[in-house]
C-alpha positions in Angstrom: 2.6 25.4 24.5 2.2 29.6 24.6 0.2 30.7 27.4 -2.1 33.1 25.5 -4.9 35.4 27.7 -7.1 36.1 24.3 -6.9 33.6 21.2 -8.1 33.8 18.1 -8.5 30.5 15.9 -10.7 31.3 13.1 -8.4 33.7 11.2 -8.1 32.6 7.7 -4.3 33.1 7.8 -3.3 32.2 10.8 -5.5 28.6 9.5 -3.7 28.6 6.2 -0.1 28.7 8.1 -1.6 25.8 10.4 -2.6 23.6 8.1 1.1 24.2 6.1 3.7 21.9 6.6 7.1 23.1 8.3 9.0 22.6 5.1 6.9 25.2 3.3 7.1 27.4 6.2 10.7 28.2 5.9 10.2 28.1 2.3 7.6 30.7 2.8 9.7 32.9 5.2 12.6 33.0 2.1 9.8 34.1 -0.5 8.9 36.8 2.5 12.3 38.0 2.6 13.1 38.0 -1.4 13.7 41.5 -2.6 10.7 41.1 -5.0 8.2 40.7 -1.9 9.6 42.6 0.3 9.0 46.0 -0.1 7.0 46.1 3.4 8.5 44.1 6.1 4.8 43.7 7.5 3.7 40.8 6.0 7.1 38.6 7.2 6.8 39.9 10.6 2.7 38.7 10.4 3.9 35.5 9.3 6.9 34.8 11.8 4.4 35.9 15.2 2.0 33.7 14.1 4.2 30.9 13.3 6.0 31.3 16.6 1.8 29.9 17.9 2.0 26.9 15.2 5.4 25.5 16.2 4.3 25.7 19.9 1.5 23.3 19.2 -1.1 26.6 19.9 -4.7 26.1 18.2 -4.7 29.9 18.0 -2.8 33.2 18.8 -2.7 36.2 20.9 -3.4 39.2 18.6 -2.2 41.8 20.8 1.3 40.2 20.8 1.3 40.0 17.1 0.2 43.2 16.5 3.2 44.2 18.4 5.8 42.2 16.8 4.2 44.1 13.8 4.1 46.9 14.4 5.7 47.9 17.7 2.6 49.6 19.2 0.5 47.9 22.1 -2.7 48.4 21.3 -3.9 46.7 18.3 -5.7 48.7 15.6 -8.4 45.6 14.2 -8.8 47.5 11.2 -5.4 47.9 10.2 -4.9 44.3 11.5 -7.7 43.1 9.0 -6.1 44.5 6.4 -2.5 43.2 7.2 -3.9 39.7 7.4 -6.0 40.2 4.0 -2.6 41.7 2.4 -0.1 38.7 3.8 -3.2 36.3 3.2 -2.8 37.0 -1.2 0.7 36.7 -0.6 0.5 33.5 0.6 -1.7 32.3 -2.3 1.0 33.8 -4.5 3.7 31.6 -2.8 2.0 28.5 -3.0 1.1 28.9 -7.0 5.1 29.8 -6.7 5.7 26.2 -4.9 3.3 24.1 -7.5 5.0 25.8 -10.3 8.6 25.2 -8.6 8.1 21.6 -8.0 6.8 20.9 -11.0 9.2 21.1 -14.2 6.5 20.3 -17.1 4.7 23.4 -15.2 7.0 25.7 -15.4 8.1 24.7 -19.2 4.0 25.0 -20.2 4.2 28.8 -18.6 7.3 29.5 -20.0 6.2 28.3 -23.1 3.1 30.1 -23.4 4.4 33.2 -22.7 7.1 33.2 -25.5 5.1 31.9 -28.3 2.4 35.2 -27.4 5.7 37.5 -27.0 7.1 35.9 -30.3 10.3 34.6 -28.5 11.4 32.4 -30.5 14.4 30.9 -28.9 12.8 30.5 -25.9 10.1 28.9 -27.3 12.4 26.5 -29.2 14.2 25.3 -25.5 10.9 25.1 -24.0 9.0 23.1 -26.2 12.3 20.8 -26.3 12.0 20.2 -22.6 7.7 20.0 -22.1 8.8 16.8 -24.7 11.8 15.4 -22.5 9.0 15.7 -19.9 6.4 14.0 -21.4 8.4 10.9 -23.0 9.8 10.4 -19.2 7.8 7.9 -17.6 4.2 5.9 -17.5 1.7 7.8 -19.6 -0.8 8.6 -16.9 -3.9 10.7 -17.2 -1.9 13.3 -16.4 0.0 12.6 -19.8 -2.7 12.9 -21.6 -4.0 16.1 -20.4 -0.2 17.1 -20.6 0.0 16.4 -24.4 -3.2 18.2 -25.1 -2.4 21.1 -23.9 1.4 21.1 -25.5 -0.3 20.0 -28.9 -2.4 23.0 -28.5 0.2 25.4 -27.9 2.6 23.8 -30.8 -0.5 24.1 -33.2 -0.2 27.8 -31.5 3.2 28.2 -33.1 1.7 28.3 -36.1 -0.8 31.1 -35.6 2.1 33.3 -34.1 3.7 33.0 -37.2 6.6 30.4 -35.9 8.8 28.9 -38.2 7.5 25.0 -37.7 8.3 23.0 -40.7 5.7 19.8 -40.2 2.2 19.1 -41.0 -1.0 20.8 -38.4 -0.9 17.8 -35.7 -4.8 17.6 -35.4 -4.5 13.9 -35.0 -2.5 14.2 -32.3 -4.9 16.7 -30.1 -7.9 14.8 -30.7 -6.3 11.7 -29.5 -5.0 13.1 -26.4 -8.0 15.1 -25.9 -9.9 11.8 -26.5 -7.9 10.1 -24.2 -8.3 12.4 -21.5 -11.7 12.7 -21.4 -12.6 8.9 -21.0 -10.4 8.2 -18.5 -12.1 11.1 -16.9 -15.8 10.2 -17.4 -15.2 6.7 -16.4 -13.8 8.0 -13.4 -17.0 10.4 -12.7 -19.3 7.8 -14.1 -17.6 5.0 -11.6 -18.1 7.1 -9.0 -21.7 8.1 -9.7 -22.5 4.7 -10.0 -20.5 3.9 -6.5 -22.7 6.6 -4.2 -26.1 5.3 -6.1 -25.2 1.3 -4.3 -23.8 3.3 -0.7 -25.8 6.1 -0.4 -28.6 5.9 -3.1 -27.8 9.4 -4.4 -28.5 9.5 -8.1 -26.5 11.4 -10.7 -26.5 12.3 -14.5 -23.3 11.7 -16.0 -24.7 11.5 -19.4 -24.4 8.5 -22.4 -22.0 5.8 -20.5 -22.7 3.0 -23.2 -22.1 5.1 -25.9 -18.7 6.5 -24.2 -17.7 2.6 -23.9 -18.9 1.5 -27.3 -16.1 4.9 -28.4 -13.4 3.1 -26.2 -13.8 -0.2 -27.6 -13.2 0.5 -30.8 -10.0 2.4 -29.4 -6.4 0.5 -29.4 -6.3 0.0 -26.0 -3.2 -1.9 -25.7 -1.1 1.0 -26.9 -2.8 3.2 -24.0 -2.4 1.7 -20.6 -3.3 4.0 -18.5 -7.0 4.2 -20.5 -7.5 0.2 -20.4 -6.7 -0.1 -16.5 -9.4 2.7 -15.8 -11.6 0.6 -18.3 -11.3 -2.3 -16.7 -11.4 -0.8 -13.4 -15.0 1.1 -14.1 -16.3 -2.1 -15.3 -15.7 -3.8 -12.3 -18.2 -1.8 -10.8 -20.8 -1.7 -13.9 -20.6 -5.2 -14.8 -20.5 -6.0 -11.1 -21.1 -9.8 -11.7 -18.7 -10.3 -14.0 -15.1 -11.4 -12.6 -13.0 -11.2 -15.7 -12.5 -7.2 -15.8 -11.7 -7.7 -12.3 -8.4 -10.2 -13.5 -7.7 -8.0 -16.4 -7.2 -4.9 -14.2 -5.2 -6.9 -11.9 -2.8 -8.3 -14.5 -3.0 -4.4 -15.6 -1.9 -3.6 -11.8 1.0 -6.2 -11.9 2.6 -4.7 -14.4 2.3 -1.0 -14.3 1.7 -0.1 -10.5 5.5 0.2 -10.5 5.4 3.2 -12.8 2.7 4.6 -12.8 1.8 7.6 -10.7 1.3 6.4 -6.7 -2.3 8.1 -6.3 -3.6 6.6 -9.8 -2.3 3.1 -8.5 -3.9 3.3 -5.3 -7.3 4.3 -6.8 -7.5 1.3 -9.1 -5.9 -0.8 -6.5 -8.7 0.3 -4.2 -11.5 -0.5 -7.2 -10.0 -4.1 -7.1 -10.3 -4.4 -3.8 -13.7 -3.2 -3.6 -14.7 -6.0 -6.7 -13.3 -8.1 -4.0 -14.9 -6.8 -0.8 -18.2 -7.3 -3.0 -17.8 -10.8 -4.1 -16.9 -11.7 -0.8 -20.3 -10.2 0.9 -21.8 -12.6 -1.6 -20.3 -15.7 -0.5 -18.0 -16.1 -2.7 -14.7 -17.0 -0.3 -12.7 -17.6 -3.2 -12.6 -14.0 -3.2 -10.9 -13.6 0.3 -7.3 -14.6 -0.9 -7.6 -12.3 -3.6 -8.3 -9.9 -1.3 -5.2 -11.2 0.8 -2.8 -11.4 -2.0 -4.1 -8.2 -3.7 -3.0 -5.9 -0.8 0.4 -7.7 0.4 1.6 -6.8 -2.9 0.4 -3.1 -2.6 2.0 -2.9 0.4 5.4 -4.2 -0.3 5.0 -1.6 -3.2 4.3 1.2 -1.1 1.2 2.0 -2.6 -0.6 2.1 0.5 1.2 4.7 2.3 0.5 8.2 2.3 3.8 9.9 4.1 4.6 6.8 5.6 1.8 5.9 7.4 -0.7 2.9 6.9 -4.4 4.0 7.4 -6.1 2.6 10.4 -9.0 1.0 8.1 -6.2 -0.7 5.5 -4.3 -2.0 8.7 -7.7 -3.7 10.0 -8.9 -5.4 6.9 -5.5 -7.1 5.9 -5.7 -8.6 9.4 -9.0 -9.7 9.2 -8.3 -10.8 6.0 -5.5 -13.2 7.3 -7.5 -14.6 10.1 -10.4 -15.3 7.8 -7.7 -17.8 5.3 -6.3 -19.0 8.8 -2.9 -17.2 8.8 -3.4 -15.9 12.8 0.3 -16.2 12.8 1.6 -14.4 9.7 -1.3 -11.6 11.5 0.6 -11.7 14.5 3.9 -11.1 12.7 2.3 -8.4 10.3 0.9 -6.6 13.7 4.0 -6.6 15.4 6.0 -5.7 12.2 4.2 -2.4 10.5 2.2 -1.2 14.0 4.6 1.9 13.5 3.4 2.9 10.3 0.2 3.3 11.6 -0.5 6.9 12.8 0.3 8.1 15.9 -3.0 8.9 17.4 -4.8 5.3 16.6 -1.2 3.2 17.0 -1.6 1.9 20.2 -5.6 1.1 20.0 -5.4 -0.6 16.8 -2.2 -2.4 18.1 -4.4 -4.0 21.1 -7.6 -4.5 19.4 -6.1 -6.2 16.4 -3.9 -8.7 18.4 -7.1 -9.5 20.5 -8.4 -10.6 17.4 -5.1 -12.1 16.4 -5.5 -14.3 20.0 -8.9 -15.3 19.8 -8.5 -17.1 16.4 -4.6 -18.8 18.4 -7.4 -19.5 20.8 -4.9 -18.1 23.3 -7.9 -16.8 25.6 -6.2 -15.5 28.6 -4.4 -13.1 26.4 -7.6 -11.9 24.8 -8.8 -11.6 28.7 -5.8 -9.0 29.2 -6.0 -7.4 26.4 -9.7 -6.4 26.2 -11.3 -7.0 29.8 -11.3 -3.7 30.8 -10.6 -1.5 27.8 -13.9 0.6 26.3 -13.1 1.8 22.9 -14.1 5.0 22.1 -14.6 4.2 18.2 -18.3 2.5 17.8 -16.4 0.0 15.2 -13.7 -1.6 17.8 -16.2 -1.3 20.5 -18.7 -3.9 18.8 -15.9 -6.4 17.3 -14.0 -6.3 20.8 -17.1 -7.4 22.9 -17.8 -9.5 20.3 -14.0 -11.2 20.8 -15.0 -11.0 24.8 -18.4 -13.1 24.2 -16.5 -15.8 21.9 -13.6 -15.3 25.1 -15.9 -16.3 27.7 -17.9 -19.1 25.7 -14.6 -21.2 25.5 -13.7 -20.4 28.5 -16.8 -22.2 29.9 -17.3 -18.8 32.0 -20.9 -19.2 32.3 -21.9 -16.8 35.0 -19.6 -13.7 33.5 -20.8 -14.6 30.1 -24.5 -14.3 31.1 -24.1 -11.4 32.6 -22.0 -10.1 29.5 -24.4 -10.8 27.1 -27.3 -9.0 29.1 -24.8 -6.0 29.2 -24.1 -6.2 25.4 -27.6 -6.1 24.5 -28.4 -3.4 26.6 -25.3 -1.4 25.3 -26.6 -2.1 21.7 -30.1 -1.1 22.3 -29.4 2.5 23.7 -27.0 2.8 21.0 -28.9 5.5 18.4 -26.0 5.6 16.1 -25.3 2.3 14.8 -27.3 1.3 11.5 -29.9 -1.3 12.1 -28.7 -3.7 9.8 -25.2 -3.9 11.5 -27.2 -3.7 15.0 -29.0 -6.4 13.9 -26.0 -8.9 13.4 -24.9 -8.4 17.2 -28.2 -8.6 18.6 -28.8 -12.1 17.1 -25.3 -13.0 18.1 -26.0 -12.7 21.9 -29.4 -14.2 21.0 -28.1 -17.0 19.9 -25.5 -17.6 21.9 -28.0 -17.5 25.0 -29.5 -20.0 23.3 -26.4 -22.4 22.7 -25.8 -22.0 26.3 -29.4 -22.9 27.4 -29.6 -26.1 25.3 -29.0 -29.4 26.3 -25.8 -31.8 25.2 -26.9 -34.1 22.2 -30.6 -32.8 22.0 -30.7 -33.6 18.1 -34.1 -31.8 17.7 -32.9 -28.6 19.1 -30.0 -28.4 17.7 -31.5 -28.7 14.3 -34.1 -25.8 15.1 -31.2 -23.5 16.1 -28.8 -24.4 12.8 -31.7 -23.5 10.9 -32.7 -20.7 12.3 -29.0 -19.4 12.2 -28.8 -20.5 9.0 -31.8 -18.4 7.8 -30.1 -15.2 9.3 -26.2 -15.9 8.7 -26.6 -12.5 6.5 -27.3 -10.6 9.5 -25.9 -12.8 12.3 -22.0 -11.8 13.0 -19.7 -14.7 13.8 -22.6 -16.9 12.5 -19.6 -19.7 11.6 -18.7 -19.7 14.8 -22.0 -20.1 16.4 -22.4 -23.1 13.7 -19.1 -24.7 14.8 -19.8 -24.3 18.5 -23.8 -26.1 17.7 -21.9 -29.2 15.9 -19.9 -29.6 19.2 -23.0 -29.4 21.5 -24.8 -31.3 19.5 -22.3 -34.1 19.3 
């Protein structure tokens, strides 16, 4: 890293070029250098001093030694400097819209396109229009298509206007359709979504006339539009909550097109059939687990659930509870030790360890969970509460009364000063020590007991974590 005496972080450029990833850095220095851009050599030179910071890991730069490599002088002018920055900053901006539009053909035939049929060029506009059509056949017809054909209808209908020789009848139909098209896809997505923070964070929004929307797509051929009856299905889910069969239509909609379809649109449906799951499951129905299970091994050997490679920490830690809760500890163990290195760096080796802890508790291999988590304190809040919860399970089978009396008065202490964690999930550890003091006070086949604590666990299993446990280790005692 660059030993710097005075940094400066908080300069919108120098964050921009941080943020960038090194491909588009050399990209950028090209565009710098093109004869087009070039006419001051100022803004490369900005550029290359401050990227010489961001390839040395540096959170910020020395302006004096920019300033320099600038400009040549020693003593920086902050004014000028300003300006430089605010200069290089708009050609920047410029470079990316230059990037979008370069990586995107259809883009670059819509701009192309527009600008002959206002200059009257016809040619051009002939080869354009020719390819935004290759474009548009080519592929699933995402949301994206829709908008897509809108706005090439629009401009073909242009043609007309401009007084270009187009020998077919107005195609009105065709931009109401894909205008139609568009727009539910779009509002079910807004309205899901609405509908999604009003159950998680009881925030209320107005996203107009659903019912009349869906009564409009009903009466729609949805079979000849794909992408429109998987975001159907998929808002329904979450509107008609109760209701498991839009949850099987949009995964036999998934089994079919997440192959083609764009990667971010088959993530957020895979994601809304998860959820349908996640729900079902928090309402006892266990049925609901293996659909869970089954749902995301096949997104994963599609790829669906990476984003540059890398499997998010959360994804990675519900697919191995998942397995553990259908009994599969071993096909856990193998998926942990198989795809830990598409996890990212920063959380690899915690996640590695917590989740195999877990993986060993349900092997009932107890002196591994001992090693793993005896003396590790996670910083996250969520491994922190599962892993002590592993250690108290640990200890119980391990007929470690002394440490696990002493544990559980150290867990519920930990709990209590803890400010942060909502009450509800405090709640479910708390009565999980509670009740495993009491397991450990009662007496070997004392019927009457026993029955007092099964019912009183019974009563709170919504808010009692590992309450099957605690049930399984009562019908032992009470044996």
């Amino acid at each position: 890293m660059l030993k710097m005496e005075k940094t400066l972080s908080s300069n919108r450029l120098f964050r921009t070029l941080l943020v960038m990833e090194p491909p588009l850095h050399r990209n950028l220095i090209r565009f710098l250098q093109s004869p087009l851009y070039a006419s001051s050599q100022q803004p490369l030179l900005l550029c290359e001093g401050m990227l010489e910071y961001v390839a040395g890991g540096a959170s910020g730069f020395n302006k004096e030694k920019v300033w320099k490599k600038v400009t040549g002088k020693a003593v920086c002018n902050d004014v000028l400097f300003r300006k430089y920055c605010s200069d290089t900053l708009k050609l920047v901006h410029l470079f990316l819209a230059h990037e979008s539009l370069a990586t995107s053909k259809i883009n670059t035939d819509f701009e192309t396109l527009d600008f002959a049929i206002e200059h009257k060029i016809e040619p051009a506009i002939q080869s354009a229009a020719a390819s935004v059509r290759e474009e548009l056949n080519n592929g699933f017809k995402s949301v994206k298509y829709y908008y897509d054909s809108y706005r090439f209808e629009k401009q073909y209908y242009a043609m007309m206007d401009f007084g270009v020789k187009v020998d077919q009848k107005a195609n009105l139909t065709e931009i109401s359709t894909s205008l139609d098209v568009f727009y539910w896809i779009e509002k079910l997505k807004l309205a899901s979504a609405a509908i999604s923070q009003k159950k998680t964070l009881n925030y209320s929004y107005d996203t107009g006339d659903i019912d009349a929307v869906l009564a409009q797509i009903r009466q729609f051929p949805l079979g000849q539009h794909p992408a429109l009856a998987l975001e159907y299905h998929a808002f329904l889910t979450v509107y008609e909550d109760e209701e498991p069969g839009n949850y099987f239509k949009l995964k036999a909609g998934l089994e079919q097109y997440a192959d083609s379809m764009p990667r971010k649109d088959a993530l957020n449906l895979m994601d809304a059939a998860l959820h349908f799951c996640t729900g079902r499951i928090n309402k006892g129905d266990q049925n609901f687990i293996r659909e869970y299970f089954e749902l995301f091994d096949e997104g994963l050997k599609k790829g669906i659930f990476l984003i540059k490679g890398k499997l998010a920490v959360w994804r990675f830690n519900n697919m191995v509870a998942a397995a553990l809760r259908l009994g599969k500890a071993d096909w856990a163990e193998e998926f942990i030790q198989s795809n830990y290195h598409i996890l990212p760096e920063d959380a690899r080796e915690n996640t590695y360890t917590f989740n195999l802890a877990r993986v060993y508790r349900y092997q009932k291999r107890y002196g591994k969970v001992l090693e793993l988590l005896r003396n590790v304190e996670y910083a996250d809040i969520g491994y922190n509460l599962i892993s002590k919860a592993v250690l108290l399970i640990t200890y119980y089978e391990l007929n470690e009364w002394e440490t696990l009396g002493s544990f559980t008065t150290s867990f519920r202490t930990f709990l209590n000063r803890q400010r942060d964690i909502p009450a509800q999930r405090k709640e479910g550890y708390l009565n999980l020590v509670r009740f495993t003091r009491k397991l450990m006070k009662m007496e070997r086949k004392d019927a009457k007991s026993a029955d007092r604590l099964r019912e009183e666990i019974a009563q709170n299993r919504s808010v009692t974590v590992n309450h099957e446990w605690l049930l399984e280790k009562l019908n032992e005692k009470a044996r």
